[in-house]
LUMFIDO-511013 format. One line per 8 residues: number of its first residue (from 1); their letters; for each residue x, y, z of C-alpha. Coordinates in steps of 0.05 Angstrom, whole numbers, plus 5000, padded with zeros to 4 digits. Example, Ala and Ser with C-alpha at 12.3 -4.5 7.8 and 13.67 -1.06 7.14 Angstrom:
2
1) AS) 5246 4910 5156  5273 4979 5143
***
This chain:
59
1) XXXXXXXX) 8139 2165 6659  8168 2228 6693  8177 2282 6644  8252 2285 6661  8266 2214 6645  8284 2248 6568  8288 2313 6581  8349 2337 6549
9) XXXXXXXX) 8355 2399 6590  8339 2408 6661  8314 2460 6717  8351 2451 6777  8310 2420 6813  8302 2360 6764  8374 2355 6755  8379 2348 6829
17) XXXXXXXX) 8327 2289 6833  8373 2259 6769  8425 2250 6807  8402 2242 6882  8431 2304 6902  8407 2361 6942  8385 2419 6901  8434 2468 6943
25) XXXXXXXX) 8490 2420 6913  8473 2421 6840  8469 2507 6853  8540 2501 6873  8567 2464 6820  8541 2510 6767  8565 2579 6813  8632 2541 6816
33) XXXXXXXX) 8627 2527 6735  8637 2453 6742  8561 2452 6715  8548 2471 6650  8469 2515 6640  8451 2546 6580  8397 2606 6571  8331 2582 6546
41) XXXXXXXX) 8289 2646 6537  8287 2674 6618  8308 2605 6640  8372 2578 6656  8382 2511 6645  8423 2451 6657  8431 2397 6597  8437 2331 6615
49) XXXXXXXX) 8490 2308 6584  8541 2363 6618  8506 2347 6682  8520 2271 6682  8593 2286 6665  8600 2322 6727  8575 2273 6765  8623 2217 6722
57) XXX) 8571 2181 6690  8574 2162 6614  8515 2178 6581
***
């Protein structure tokens, strides 16, 4: 099982892989604010469900 099968928040590299998108893409989306991250100690995050409502899916 990969570890970001449940992860609920994601680097964004894994959110990238989530959602079979290029890495450069998901960067975008969270510079333009359509993708939500959240401080966890000195990393920024992405949590999964805000992710998958970018991309239109219903979690």
């Amino acid at each position: 099982m990969n570890k970001t099968d449940n992860s609920l928040a994601l680097t964004m590299k894994d959110a990238a892989k989530l959602v079979g998108v290029d890495y450069r893409t998901i960067k975008l989306g969270i510079e333009s604010g359509t993708i939500p991250t959240i401080q966890l100690g000195p990393r920024r995050m992405i949590p999964r469900a805000g992710l998958l409502r970018a991309f239109g899916i219903n979690a």
